[in-house]
C-alpha positions as CSV (number, residue, x, y, z in Angstrom):
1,X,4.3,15.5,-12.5
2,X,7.2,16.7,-14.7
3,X,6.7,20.4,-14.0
4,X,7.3,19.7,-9.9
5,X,10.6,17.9,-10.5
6,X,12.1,19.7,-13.2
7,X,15.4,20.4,-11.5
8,X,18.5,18.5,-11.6
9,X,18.6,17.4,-8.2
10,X,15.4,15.1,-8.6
11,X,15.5,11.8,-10.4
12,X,13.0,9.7,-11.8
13,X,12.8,5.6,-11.8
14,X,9.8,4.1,-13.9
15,X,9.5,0.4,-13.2
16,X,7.1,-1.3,-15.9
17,X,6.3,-4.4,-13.9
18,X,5.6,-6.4,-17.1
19,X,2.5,-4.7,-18.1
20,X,0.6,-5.4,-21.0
21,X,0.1,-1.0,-21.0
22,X,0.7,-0.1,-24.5
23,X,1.4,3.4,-23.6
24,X,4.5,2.8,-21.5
25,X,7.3,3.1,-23.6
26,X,5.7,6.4,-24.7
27,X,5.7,7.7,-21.6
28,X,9.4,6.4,-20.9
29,X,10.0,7.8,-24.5
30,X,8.3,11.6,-22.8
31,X,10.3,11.3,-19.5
32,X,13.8,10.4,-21.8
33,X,13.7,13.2,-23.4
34,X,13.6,15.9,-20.4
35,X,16.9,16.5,-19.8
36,X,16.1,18.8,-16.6
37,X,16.1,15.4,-14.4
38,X,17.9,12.1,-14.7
39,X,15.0,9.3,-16.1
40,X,15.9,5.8,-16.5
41,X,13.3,3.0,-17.2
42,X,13.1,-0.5,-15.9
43,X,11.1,-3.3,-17.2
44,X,10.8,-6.5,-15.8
45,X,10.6,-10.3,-17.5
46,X,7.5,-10.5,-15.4
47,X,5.8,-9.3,-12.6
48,X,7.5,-9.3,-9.4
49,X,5.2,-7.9,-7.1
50,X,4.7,-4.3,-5.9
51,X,7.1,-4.0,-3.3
52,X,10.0,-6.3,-5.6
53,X,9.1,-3.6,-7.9
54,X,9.8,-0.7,-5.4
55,X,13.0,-2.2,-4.2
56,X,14.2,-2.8,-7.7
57,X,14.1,1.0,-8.4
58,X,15.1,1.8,-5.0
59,X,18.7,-0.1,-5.8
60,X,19.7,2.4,-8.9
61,X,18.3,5.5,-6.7
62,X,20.8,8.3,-5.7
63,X,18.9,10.8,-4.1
64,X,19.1,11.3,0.2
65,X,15.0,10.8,0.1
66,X,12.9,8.2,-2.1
67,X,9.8,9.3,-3.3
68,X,7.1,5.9,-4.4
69,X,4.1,7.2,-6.5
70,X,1.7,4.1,-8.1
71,X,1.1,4.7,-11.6
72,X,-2.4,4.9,-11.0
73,X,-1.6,8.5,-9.1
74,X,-2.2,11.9,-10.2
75,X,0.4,15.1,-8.7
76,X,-1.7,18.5,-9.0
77,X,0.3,20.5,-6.7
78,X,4.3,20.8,-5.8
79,X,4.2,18.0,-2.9
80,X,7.4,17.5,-3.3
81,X,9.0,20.4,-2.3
82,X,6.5,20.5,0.5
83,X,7.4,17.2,1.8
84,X,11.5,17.9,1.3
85,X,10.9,21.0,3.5
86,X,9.0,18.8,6.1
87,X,11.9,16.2,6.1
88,X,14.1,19.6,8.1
89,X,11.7,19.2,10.9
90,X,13.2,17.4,13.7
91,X,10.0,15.4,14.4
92,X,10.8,14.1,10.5
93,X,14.4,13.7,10.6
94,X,14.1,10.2,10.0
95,X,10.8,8.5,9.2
96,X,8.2,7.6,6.7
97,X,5.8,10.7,5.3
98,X,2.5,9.4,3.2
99,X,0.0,11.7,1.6
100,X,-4.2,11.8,1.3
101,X,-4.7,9.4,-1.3
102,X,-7.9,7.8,-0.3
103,X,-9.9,10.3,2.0
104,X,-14.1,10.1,1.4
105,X,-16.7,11.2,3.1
106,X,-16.6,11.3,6.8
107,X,-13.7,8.2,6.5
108,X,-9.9,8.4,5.4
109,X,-8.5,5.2,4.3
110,X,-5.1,6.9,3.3
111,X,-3.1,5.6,6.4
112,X,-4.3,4.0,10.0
113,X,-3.1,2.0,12.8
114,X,-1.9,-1.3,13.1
115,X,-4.2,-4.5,13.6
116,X,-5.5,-4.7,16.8
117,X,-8.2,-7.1,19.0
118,X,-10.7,-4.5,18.8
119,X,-10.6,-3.5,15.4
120,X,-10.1,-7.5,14.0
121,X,-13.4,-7.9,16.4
122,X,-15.4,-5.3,14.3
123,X,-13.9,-6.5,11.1
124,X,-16.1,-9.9,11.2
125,X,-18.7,-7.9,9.9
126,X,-16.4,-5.8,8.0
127,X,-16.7,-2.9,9.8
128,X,-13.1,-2.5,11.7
129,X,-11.1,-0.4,8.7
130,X,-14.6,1.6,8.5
131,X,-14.4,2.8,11.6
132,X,-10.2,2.8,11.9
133,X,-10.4,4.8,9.0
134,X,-13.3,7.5,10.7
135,X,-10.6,7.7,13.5
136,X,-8.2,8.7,11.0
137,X,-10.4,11.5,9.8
138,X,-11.6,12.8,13.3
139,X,-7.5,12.6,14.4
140,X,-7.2,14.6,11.2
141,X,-9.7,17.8,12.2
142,X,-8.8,18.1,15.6
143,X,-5.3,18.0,15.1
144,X,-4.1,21.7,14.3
145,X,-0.9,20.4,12.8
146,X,-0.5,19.2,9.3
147,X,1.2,15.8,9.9
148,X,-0.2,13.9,12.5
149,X,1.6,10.7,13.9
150,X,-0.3,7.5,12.4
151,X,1.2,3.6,12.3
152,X,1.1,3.3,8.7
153,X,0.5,5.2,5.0
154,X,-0.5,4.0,2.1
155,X,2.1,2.8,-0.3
156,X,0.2,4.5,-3.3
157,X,2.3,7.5,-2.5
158,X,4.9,7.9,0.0
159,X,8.7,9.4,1.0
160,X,11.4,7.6,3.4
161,X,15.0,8.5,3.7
162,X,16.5,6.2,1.7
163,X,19.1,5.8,4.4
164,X,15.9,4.1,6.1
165,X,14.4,2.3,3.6
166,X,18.0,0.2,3.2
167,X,18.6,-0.3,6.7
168,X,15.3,-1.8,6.4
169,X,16.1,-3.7,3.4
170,X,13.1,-2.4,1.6
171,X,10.1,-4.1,1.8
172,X,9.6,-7.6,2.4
173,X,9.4,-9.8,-0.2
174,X,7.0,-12.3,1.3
175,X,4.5,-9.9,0.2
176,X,2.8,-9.9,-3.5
177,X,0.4,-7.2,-3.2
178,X,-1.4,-5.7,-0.2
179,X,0.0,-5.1,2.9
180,X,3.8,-4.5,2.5
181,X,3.8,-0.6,3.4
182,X,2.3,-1.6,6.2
183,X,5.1,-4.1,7.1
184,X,7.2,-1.7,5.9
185,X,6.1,1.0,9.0
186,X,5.7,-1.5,11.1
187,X,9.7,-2.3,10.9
188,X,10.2,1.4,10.6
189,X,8.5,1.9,13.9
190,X,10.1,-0.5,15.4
191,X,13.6,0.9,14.9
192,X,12.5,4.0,16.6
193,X,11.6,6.1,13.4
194,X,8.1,7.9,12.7
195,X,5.6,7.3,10.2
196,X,3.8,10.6,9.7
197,X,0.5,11.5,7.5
198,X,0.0,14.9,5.8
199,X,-4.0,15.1,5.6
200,X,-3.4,18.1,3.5
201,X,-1.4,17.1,0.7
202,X,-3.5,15.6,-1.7
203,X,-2.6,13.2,-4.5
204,X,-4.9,11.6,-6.7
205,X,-5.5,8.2,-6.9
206,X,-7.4,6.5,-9.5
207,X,-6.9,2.7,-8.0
208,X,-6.1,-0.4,-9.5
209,X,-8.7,-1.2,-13.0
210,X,-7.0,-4.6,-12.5
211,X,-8.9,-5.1,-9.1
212,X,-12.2,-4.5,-10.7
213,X,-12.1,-7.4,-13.2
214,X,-9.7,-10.4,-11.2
215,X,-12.1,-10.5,-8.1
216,X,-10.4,-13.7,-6.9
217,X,-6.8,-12.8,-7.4
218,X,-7.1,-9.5,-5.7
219,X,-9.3,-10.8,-3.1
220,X,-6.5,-13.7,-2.5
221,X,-4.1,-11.5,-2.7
222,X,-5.4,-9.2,0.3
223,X,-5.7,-11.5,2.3
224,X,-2.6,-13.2,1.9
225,X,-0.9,-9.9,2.7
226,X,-2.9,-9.2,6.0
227,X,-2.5,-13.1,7.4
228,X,1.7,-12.6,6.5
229,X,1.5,-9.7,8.4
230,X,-0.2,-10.4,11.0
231,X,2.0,-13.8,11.4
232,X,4.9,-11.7,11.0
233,X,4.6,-9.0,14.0
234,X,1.8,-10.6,16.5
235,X,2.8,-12.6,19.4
236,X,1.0,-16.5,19.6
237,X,-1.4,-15.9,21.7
238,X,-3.1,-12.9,19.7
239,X,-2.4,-14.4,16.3
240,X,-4.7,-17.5,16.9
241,X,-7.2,-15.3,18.4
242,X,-6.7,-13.0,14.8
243,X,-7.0,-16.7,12.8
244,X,-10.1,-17.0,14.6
245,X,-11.8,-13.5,13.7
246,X,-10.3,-14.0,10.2
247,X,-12.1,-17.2,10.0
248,X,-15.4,-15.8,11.3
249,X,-14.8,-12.8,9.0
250,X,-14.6,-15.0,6.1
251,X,-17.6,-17.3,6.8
252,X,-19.7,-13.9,7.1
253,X,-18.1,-12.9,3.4
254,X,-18.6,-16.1,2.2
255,X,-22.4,-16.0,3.1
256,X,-22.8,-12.3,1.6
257,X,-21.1,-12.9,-1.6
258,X,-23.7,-16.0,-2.0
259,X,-26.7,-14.0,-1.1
260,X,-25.1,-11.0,-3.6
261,X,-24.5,-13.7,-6.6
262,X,-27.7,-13.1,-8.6
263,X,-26.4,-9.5,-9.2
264,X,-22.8,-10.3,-10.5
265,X,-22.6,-13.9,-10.7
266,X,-18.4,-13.6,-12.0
267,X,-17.6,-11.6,-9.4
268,X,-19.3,-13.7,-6.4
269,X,-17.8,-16.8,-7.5
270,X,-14.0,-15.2,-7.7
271,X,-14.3,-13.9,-4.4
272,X,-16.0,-17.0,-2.8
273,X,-13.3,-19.2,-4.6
274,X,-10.1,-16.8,-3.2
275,X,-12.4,-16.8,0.3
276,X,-12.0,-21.0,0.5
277,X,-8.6,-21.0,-0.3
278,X,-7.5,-18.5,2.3
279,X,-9.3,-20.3,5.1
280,X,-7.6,-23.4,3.6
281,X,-4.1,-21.5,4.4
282,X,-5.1,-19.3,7.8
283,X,-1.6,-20.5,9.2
284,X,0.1,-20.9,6.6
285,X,-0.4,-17.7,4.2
286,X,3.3,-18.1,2.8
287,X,1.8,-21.3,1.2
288,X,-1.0,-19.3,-0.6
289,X,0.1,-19.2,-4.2
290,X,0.5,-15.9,-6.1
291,X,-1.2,-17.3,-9.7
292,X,-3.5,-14.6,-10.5
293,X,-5.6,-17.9,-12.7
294,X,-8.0,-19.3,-10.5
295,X,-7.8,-22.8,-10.4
């Protein structure tokens, strides 16, 4: 990434959100010593979430544009020069730009719409995001443009005017993990700025190792994230019919995970175990506690 921001008017902010990565202060120790770019290194007493994280950096930043990158992300080509040029375009004068980050196949999971009746209807059998993220990819071809407008990006890699992002207040800190970019565009959307996607500009992402081995925090975790949100931005009447598919959704997980249990016992009892205590919380996510040790 260095050789894409090696000019004085970028600035780097590493947040080490109390890992237990041995390599991080080697790194830090890399980025300190480039004196082409300001670097300065935050680490944390222990870990505050992703979007605390972000806002934590976002506080010391200086620069008219913020640009969020997970560690887990790889930058092959200058998209950052791209993406500054694309911010002089009045269709991105103030907004939210996100980057291919998860595109597969004949599906792109790298941004989407909001939740809606018909995709939360699909999703008891798991199948909504499947088919959201096929409309993403279709929207995507046909479109002869390279940003297309979308509702949200993914937060793995992303620019907003910081201008924005602190009118916003950052991202909400109700959220853990999961979910908070998509607050985050939701909010932005609603103050009449536009969240675009760039199908083109492609960043790698590896994706979290940690979400391979906790299988009941991360599975918690997600759905704590989607239930805030959706408690946060749907009116009454829709949110108890969302409880209801979320319930339905779950009972069909629940099911599969048993039927799937003599392949990878571990893994089927920390998803069933995060899967009870989410319907134990459906309208009350806020309660659901962020302790990645299942109890």
């Amino acid at each position: 990434m260095k050789q894409f921001v090696n000019k004085s008017d970028f600035e780097i902010i590493l947040v080490d959100n109390n890992s237990d990565d041995k390599t991080i202060n080697e790194i830090a120790e890399d980025f300190s010593n480039t004196s082409n770019f300001s670097f300065r290194f935050i680490k944390t007493v222990k870990n505050i979430g992703f979007g605390n994280a972000c806002n934590l950096a976002a506080e010391s930043a200086n620069g008219t544009y913020l640009c969020f990158l997970n560690p887990d992300t790889e930058i092959k080509s200058d998209v950052f020069s791209f993406i500054l040029d694309k911010y002089k375009d009045p269709d991105l004068t103030k907004g939210i730009a996100g980057f291919n980050v998860a595109e597969t196949g004949f599906v792109d999971y790298s941004a989407g719409y909001f939740p809606n009746l018909f995709f939360e209807a699909l999703n008891i059998f798991s199948l909504g995001r499947v088919f959201e993220a096929f409309l993403v990819k279709v929207k995507s071809r046909l479109n002869k443009k390279d940003m297309i407008n979308l509702d949200w990006v993914m937060g793995a890699a992303f620019f907003i005017n910081r201008d924005l992002f602190i009118e916003l207040n950052g991202f909400d800190s109700d959220y853990f993990l999961y979910f908070e970019e998509m607050d985050l565009c939701k909010r932005a959307k609603n103050s009449g700025a536009v969240v675009k996607y760039f199908p083109s500009v492609k960043v790698d992402h590896i994706g979290s190792a940690g979400s391979k081995k906790n299988y009941y925090f991360f599975t918690k975790m997600f759905y704590k994230g989607k239930l805030l949100f959706l408690n946060k931005h749907s009116k009454r009447h829709f949110l108890y019919i969302y409880q209801i598919f979320m319930f339905l959704h779950i009972l069909t997980q629940i099911l599969l995970w048993k039927i799937l249990s003599f392949n990878n016992k571990s893994k089927s009892q920390g998803k069933i175990s995060a899967f009870r205590e989410v319907l134990s919380h459906l309208s009350s996510p806020q309660n659901l506690s962020n302790n990645p040790v299942q109890i």
